[in-house]
C-alpha positions in Angstrom: 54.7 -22.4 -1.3 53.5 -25.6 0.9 51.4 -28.3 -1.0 48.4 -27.2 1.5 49.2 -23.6 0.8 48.9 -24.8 -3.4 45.8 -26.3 -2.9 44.3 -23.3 -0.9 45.6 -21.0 -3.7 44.4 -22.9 -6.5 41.0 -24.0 -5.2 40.5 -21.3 -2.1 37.9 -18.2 -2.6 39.0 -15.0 -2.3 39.5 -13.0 0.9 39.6 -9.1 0.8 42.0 -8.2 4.0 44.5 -4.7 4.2 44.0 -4.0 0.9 45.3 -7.4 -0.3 43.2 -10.3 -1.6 44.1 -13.8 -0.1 43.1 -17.0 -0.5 40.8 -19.4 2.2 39.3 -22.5 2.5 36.5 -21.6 5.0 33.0 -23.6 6.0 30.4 -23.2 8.9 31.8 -23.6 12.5 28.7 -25.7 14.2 30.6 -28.6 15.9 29.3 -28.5 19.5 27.3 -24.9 18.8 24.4 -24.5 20.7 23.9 -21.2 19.6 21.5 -20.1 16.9 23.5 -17.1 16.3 26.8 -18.9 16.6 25.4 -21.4 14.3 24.7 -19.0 11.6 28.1 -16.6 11.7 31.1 -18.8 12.9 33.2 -19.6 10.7 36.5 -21.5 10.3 39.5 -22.9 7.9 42.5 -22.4 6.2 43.6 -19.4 4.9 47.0 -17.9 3.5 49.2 -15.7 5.9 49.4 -12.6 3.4 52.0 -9.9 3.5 51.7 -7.9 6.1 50.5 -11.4 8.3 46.6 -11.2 9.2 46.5 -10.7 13.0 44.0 -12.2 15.6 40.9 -9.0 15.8 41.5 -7.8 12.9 38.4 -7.6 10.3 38.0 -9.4 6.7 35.4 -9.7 4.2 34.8 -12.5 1.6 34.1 -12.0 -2.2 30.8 -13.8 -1.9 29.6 -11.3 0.9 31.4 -8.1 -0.6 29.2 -6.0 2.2 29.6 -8.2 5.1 32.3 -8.0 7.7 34.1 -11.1 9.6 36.3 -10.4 12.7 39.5 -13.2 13.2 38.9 -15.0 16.7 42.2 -17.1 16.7 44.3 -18.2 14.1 46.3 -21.2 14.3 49.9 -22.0 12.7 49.7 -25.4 10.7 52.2 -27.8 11.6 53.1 -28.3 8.3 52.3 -25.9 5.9 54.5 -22.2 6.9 52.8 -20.2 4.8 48.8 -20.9 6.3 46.7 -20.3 9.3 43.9 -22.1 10.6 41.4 -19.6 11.5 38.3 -19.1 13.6 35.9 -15.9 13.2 32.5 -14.6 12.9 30.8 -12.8 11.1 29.5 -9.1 12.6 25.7 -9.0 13.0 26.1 -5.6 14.7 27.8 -2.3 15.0 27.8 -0.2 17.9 28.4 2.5 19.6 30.9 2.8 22.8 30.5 5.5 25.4 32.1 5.9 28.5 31.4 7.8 32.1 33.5 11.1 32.1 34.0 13.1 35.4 34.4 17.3 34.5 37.5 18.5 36.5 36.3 20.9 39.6 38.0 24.3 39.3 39.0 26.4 42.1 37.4 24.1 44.4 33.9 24.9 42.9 31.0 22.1 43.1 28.5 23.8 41.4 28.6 26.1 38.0 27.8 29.7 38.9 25.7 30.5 36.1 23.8 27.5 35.4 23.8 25.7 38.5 25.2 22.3 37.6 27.4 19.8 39.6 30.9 20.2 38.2 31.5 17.2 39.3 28.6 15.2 37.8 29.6 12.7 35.6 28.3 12.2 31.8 28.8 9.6 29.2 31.3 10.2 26.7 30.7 9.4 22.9 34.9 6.9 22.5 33.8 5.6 19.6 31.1 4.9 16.9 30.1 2.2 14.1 32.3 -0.5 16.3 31.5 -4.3 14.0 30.9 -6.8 17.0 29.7 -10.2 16.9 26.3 -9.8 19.5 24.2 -12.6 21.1 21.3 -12.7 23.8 20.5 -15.0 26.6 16.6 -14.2 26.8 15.3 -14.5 30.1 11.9 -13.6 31.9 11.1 -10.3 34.0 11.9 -10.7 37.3 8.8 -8.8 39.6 9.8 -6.3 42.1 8.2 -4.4 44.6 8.8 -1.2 42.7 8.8 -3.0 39.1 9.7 -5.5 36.4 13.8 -6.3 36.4 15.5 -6.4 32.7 17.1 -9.9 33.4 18.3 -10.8 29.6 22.1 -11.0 29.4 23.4 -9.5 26.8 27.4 -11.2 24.9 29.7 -9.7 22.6 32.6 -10.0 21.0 34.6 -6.9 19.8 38.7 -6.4 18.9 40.7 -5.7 22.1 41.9 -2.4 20.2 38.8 -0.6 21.5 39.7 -1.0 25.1 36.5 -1.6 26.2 36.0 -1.5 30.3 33.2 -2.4 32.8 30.5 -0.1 33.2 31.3 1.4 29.5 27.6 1.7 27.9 27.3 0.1 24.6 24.4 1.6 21.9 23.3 -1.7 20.5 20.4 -1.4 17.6 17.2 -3.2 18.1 13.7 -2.2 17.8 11.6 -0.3 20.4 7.7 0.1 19.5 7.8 -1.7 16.2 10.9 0.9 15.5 14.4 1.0 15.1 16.4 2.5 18.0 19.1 1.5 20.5 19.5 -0.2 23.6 21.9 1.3 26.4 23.6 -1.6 28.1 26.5 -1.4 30.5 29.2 -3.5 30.4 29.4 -5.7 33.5 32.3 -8.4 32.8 35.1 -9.0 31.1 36.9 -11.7 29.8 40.5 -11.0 28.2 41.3 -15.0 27.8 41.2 -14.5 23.6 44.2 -11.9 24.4 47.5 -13.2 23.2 51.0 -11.9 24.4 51.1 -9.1 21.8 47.7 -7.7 22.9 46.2 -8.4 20.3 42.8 -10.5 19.7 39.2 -10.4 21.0 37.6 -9.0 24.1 34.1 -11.2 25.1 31.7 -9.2 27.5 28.9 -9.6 29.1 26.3 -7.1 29.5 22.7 -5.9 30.9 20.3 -3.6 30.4 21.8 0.0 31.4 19.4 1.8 34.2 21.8 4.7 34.2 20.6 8.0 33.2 
């Protein structure tokens, strides 16, 4: 073991990851933050490679937060110490759920269901998957007035493992509070950004979002 990779093993907390419980020296990631959210879930350091490797996407918790989950942004080999990583990651403040626009196959060249009356063809959302850990942050902006109404103009950012695939114009169920009650929020996913992606496919997806209009 490296003299870095010692000291992190001696001195490091403990990291629960795969079943295995590593060793990391981690502290708040605010340098050049202008986030509040960022300010108060990044997270960065050193931290021991482990057997199987930790992999970029790929969620951890620490001892001190036993019930709160961290997702691995990047992780950095160190120059001179084999066995460490330098990592980046947040911690989830979110779980969601991810649907996605499904088109019923038209049989024998029917557009409408003889008994009920329905478009065959109509399209529906698609429950993919559910209880997704992201990392979620909001760009409040005003109304914008309209003729025929008030436009949603608040952007809506997340960050989520690239293992989920996630695609513009999938809707996203985010929790938030409606009427003074918890609910969800249907936002559609508008962009994309695949540049956390390494070579091997794996890492983190960002998005951006808005409010979803779609029925």
């Amino acid at each position: 073991m490296s003299e870095n990779g010692s000291t992190v093993q001696r001195l490091g907390e403990d990291i629960i990851y795969d079943n295995q419980t590593l060793k990391a020296s981690l502290e708040e990631s605010t340098q050049a933050t202008f986030s509040l959210a960022g300010r108060a879930y990044y997270v960065q350091g050193q931290i021991l490679k482990g057997n199987p490797e930790i992999k970029q996407g790929e969620l951890f918790s620490r001892l001190c937060e036993p019930n709160e989950k961290y997702t691995i942004i990047t992780l950095l080999p160190e120059p001179y110490a084999s066995d460490l990583f330098f990592l980046y990651a947040y911690k989830c403040n979110a779980k969601v759920s991810i649907y996605r626009l499904e088109s019923p196959e038209i049989t024998n060249g029917k557009r409408f269901d003889d008994i009920t009356g329905d478009r065959l063809d109509s399209k529906t959302f698609e429950l993919i998957y559910s209880n997704v850990y992201v990392f979620s942050d909001t760009v409040v902006r005003s109304f914008k007035e309209l003729n025929d109404g008030l436009d949603d103009q608040t952007i809506y950012t997340m960050l989520l493992p690239h293992e989920y695939g996630i695609s513009v114009l999938d809707r996203v169920a985010l929790p938030t509070t409606i009427n003074g009650t918890n609910s969800t929020k249907n936002l559609r996913v508008d962009s994309i950004s695949n540049a956390l992606i390494g070579i091997s496919s794996t890492g983190i997806d960002q998005i951006q979002l808005s409010f979803d209009t779609r029925s």
